[in-house]
C-alpha positions in Angstrom: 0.0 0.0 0.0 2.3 2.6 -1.1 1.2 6.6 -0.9 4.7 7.9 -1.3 3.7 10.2 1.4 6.7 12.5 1.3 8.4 14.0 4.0 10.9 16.7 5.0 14.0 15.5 6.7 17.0 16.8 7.6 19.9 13.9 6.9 22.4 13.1 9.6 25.3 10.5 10.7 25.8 8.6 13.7 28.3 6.0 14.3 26.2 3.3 15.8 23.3 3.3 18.1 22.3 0.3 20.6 19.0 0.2 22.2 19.1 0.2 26.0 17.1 0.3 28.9 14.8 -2.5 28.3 13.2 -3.8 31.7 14.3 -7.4 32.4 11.5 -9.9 33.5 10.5 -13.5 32.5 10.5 -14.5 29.2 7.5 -16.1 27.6 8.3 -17.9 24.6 6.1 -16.4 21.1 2.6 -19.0 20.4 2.7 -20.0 17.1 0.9 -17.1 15.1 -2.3 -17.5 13.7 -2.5 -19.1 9.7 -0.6 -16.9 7.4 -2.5 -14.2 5.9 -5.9 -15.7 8.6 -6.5 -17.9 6.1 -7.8 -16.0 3.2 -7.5 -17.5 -0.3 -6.1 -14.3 -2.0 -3.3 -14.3 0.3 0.1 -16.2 -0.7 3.6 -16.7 0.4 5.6 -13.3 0.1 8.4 -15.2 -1.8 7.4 -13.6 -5.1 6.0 -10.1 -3.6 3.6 -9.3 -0.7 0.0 -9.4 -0.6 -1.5 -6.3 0.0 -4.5 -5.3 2.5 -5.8 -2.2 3.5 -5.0 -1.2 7.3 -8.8 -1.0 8.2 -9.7 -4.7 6.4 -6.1 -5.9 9.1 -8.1 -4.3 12.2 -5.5 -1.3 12.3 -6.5 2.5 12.8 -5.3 4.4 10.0 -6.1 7.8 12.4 -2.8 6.9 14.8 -0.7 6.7 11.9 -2.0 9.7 10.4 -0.8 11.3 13.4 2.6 9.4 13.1 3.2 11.3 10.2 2.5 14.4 11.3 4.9 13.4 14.2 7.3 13.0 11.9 7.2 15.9 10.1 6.9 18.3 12.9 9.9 17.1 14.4 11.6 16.1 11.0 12.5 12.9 12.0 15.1 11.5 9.4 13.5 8.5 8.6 13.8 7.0 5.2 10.8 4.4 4.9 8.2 2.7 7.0 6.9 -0.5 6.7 4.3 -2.6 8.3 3.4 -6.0 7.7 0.2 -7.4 9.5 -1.4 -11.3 9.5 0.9 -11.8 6.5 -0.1 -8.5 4.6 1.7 -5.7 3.6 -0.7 -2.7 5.2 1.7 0.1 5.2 4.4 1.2 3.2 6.0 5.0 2.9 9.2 6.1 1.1 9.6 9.5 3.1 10.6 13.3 1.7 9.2 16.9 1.0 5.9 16.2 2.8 2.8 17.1 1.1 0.9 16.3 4.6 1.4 20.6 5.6 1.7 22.2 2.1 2.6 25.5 3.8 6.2 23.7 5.0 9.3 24.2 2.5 11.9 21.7 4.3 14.9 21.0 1.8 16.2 17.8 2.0 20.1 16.9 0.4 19.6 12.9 1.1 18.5 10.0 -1.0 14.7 9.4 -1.3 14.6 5.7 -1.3 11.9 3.3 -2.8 10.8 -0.3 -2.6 13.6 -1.0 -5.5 16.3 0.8 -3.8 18.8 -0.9 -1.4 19.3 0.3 1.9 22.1 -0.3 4.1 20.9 -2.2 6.9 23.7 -1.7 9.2 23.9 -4.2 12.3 21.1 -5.9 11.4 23.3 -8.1 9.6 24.3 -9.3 12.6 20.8 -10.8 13.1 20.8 -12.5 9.9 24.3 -14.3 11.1 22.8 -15.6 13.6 20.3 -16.9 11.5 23.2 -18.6 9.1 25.0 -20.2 12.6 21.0 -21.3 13.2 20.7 -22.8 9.7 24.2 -24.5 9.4 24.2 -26.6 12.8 20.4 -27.7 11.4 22.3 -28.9 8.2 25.4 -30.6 10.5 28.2 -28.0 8.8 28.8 -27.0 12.6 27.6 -29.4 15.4 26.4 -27.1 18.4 27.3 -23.7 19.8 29.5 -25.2 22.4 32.3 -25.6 20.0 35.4 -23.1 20.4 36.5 -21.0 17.2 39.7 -22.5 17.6 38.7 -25.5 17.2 37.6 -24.6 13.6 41.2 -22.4 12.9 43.5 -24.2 15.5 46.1 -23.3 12.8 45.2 -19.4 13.5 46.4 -20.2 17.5 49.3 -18.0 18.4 50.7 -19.0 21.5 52.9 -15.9 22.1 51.1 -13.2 20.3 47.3 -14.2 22.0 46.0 -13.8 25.6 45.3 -17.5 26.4 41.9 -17.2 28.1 41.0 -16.5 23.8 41.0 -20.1 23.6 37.7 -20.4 25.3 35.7 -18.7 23.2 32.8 -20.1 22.4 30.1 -19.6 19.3 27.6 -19.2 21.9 29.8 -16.1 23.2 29.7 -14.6 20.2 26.3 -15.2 19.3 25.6 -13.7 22.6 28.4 -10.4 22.7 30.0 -12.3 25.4 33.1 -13.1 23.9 34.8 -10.8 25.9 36.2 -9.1 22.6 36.0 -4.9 22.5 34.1 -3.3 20.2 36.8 -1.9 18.3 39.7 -2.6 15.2 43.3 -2.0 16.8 45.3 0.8 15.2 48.0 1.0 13.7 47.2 -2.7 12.4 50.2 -5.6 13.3 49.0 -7.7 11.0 48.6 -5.8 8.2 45.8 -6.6 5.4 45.2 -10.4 7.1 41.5 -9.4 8.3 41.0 -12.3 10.2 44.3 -12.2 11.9 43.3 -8.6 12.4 40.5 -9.9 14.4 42.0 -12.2 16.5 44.4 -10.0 17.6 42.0 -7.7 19.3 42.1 -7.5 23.1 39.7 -8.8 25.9 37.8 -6.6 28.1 37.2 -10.1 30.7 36.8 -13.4 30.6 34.6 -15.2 27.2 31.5 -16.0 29.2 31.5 -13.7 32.0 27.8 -11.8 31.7 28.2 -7.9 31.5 26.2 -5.2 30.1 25.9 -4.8 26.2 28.0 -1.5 25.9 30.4 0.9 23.0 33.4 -1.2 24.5 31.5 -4.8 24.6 29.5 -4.7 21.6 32.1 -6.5 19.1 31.7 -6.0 15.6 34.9 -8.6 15.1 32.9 -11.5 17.0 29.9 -11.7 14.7 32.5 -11.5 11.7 34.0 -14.3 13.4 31.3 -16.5 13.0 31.1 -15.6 9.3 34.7 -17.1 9.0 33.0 -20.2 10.6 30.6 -20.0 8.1 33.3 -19.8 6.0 35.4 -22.1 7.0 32.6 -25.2 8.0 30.8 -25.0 4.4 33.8 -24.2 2.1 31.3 -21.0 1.1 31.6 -17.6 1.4 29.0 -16.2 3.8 27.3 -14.6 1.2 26.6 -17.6 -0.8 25.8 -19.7 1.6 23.0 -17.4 2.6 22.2 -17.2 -0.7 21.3 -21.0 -1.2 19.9 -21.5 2.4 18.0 -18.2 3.3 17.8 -15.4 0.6 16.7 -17.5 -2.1 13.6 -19.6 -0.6 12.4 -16.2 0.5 12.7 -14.6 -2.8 15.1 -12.4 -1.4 17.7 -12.1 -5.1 21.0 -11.5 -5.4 20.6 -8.8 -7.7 18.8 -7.0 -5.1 21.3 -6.6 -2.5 25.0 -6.1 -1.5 27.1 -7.6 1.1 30.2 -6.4 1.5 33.7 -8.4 2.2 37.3 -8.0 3.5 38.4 -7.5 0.1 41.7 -5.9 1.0 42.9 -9.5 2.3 46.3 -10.8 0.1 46.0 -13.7 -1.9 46.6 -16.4 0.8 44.1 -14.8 3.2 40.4 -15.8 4.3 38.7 -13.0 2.4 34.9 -13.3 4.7 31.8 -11.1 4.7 31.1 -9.1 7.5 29.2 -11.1 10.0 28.7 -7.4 12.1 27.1 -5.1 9.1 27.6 -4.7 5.6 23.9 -6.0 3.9 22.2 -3.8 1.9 18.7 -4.8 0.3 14.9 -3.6 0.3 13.0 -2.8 2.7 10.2 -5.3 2.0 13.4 -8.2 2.1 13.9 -7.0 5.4 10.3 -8.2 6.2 10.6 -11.2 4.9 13.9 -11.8 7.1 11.5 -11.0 10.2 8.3 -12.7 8.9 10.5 -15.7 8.9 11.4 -15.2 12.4 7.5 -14.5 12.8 6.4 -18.1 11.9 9.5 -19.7 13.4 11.5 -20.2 10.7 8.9 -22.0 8.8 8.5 -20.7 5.4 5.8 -21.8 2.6 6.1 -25.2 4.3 9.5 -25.6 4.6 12.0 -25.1 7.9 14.5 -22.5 6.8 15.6 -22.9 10.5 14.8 -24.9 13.2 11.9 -23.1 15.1 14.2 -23.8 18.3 16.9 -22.0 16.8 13.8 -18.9 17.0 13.1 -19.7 20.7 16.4 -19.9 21.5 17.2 -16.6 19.5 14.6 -14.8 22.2 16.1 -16.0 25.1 18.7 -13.8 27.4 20.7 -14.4 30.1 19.3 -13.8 33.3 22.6 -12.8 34.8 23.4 -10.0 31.8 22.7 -6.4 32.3 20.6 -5.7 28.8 18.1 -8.0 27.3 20.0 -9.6 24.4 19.6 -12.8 22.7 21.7 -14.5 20.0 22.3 -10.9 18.2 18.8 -9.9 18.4 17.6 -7.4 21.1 14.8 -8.1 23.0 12.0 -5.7 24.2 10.1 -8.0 26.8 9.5 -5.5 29.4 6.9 -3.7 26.8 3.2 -4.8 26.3 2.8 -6.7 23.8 6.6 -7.5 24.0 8.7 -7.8 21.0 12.4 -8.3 19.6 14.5 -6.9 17.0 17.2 -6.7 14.6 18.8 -3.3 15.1 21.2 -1.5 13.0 23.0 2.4 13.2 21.0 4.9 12.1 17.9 4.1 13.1 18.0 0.6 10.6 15.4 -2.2 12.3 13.4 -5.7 11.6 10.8 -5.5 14.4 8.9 -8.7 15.1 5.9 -8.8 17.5 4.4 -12.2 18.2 1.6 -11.3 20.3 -0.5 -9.2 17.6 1.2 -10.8 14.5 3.2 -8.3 13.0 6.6 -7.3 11.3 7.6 -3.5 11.6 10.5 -2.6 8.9 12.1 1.2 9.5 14.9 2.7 7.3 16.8 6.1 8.2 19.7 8.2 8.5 19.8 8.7 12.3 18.0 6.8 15.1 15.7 9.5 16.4 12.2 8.6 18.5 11.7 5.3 16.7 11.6 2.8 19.7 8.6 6.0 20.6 7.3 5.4 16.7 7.0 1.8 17.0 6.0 1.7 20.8 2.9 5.2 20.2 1.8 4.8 16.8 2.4 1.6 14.8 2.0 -1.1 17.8 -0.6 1.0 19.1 -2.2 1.1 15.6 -2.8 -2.6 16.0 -4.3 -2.1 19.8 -6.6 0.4 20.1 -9.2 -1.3 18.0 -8.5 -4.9 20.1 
C-alpha cells in the first residue's frame, strides 16, 4: 500500500546506536501465530512479492498513523521508509521526503529518497541475519552445536605468544551472545597488516569469554559476529554470502541482484577474504520483512523449515545474569506490552517482530531518532486500540 507520502527531513550520521534500557522480566516464549495471511484465499507466500490489505480490512486504525506522520514531520524525524506487515499482509508502506501532509512547509532535503527498489544499508542488522546462518548450518550438520570453540575450527590461527590465552575459550555461543569478551573496536595501527581475520583475532579482551556484563560501546564487538562468518566460512567451504544465498535469501525470494554484502576485500591472496558477519547487507525494505516474517512463523516458510523453530526460541532468550536483554544478536523488548524483539542497525535501521499481535515492523533512516517512541505510540498502538 504505497502513498509515497513524502516528508521533509533533515539527513544526519551517527556512528552506531544500541537500544538500552529494556526492563528485564521472564521471558514467555512467542505461540505459534495464527494461519498466514488468517486464512484468506487471495493471500500467498511473500516469496514472489507481498500481498496487500488495507489497514482497516487488518483491524489497524489508519487515524494513529496519520498522526505518526505528522509526528514525523513536525519534528523532522530522518527516517527513510516505513513498513508494516500485519497477519501476512503488507498494510503500510512510505518512502519518506518533501511532505505534502502541511503544504505551507518548505523543508529542503540533500539525502537519498529511497523506494521499494532501492537498497538500503541495513547496518547491524546483519548481525541478526548471522545468527540466522550459525542457526541454519548446525540444522544442516556444517557446525555441530554452539558449544564448540572458534579455535577449534582455525587451531592453525592459534598464536601462542602473540594471543592472551583465556582466547581459547571462546565459544560460538559467546559470540552469538556479545560475550566473547572481545572490545568493540579494530586495533590501530594494524600488526598484521591486510590479514583481516588475523586482524581480528588480535584484538584485546575486556574479561573473561562467558563472563555476563552489560551490552556497551566497549563490549559490543563487531569482530565476533564476523568471526562466525569465517565459521561459516570455513565449515561449508562457502563464502558467507553464498551460503545465505542458497539457504535463506533464495527460498524467501530475497535475489541476489537485489542486495549487497560487502567483504574483507583488502585481504592478500593467501588470506580468508569473509563477509562481515557485524554489518555490511544492503537490500529492500520489503526483504527485510521477509527476514522478520520468517522469524515471525519460526523459521517456517511456505512449508518448509528455513531454521529450526528452536533456533527462533532460543534466539529470544537472554541471560538472566546480563545487564541488557539480548539474545543471540537480536535485542529483545520483553518488558513492553505486547513484548517484541529486533534486529537493530545504526541509524535508526530495524526488523521488528511482535508475536503477540502478528506483525513485522521494517524502519529505514539516517539517524536513530524517537523510533523505539514510533514503533511503541503509533504503529504497535495502531494494531491495539481497535482490540
Amino acid at each position: 500500500m504505497k502513498k509515497n507520502i513524502l516528508i521533509g527531513i533533515v539527513a544526519g550520521v551517527i556512528i552506531i546506536g544500541i537500544t538500552t534500557g529494556f526492563i528485564v522480566i521472564p521471558m514467555l516464549l512467542p505461540s505459534t501465530p495464527p494461519p498466514p495471511g488468517n486464512g484468506d484465499s487471495g493471500w500467498s507466500w511473500p516469496t514472489d512479492g507481498w500481498s496487500t490489505s488495507t489497514l482497516e480490512e487488518q483491524n489497524m486504525s489508519s487515524s494513529i498513523l496519520d498522526d505518526m506522520n505528522y509526528f514525523i514531520f513536525y519534528n523532522q524525524i530522518e527516517i527513510d521508509s516505513i513498513s508494516i506487515i500485519k497477519n501476512g499482509y503488507l498494510v503500510y508502506e512510505e518512502y519518506y521526503k518533501d511532505s505534502l501532509i502541511n503544504p505551507d512547509k518548505n523543508f529542503t532535503y540533500t539525502g537519498v529518497l529511497y523506494s521499494d527498489t532501492q537498497k538500503h544499508n541495513i547496518w547491524s542488522c546483519t548481525k541478526s541475519i548471522t545468527s540466522l546462518l550459525i542457526g541454519i548450518a548446525i540444522d544442516l550438520g556444517f557446525i555441530d552445536n554452539v558449544s564448540q570453540k572458534f579455535f577449534d575450527f582455525f587451531p592453525e590461527r592459534w598464536n601462542e605468544t602473540g594471543f592472551d590465552a583465556r582466547k581459547q575459550n571462546i565459544t560460538i555461543e559467546h559470540l552469538l551472545k556479545m560475550e566473547s569478551g572481545l572490545t568493540g573496536y579494530l586495533p590501530y595501527p594494524d600488526p598484521y597488516g591486510y590479514d583481516y581475520l588475523q586482524r581480528l583475532l588480535a584484538i584485546p579482551l575486556l574479561q573473561d569469554p562467558g563472563d555476563p556484563y552489560e551490552v556497551t560501546w566497549d563490549s559490543y564487538s563487531n569482530a565476533g559476529t564476523t568471526l562466525l562468518s569465517a565459521i561459516i566460512n570455513r565449515t561449508t567451504g562457502r563464502y558467507t554470502w553464498d551460503f545465505a544465498q542458497e539457504y535463506l535469501f533464495d527460498p524467501l525470494g530475497i535475489l541476489k541482484e537485489n542486495m549487497h554484502w560487502s567483504n574483507s576485500s583488502q585481504s592478500p591472496p593467501g588470506n580468508l577474504t569473509m563477509n562481515y558477519g557485524s554489518s555490511g547487507i544492503a537490500m529492500y525494505p520489503q526483504d527485510m520483512a521477509k527476514i522478520g516474517y520468517l522469524c515471525l512463523n519460526n523459521g517456517t516458510w511456505n512449508g518448509t523449515q528455513i531454521v529450526s523453530s528452536d533456533w527462533i526460541k532460543r534466539s529470544q532468550i537472554d541471560d538472566p545474569a546480563g545487564a541488557v536483554v539480548y539474545g543471540y544478536l537480536w535485542w529483545l523488548s520483553w518488558g513492553f506490552s505486547p513484548a517484541y524483539y529486533l534486529a537493530g542497525g545504526a541509524n535508526g535501521q530495524k526488523i521488528v517482530i511482535v508475536n503477540e499481535i502478528d506483525m513485522v515492523i521494517v524502519l529505514t533512516a539516517h539517524v536513530d531518532r524517537y523510533q523505539d517512541y514510533i514503533i511503541q505510540n503509533y504503529i504497535i498502538e495502531s494494531a491495539m486500540s481497535n482490540n
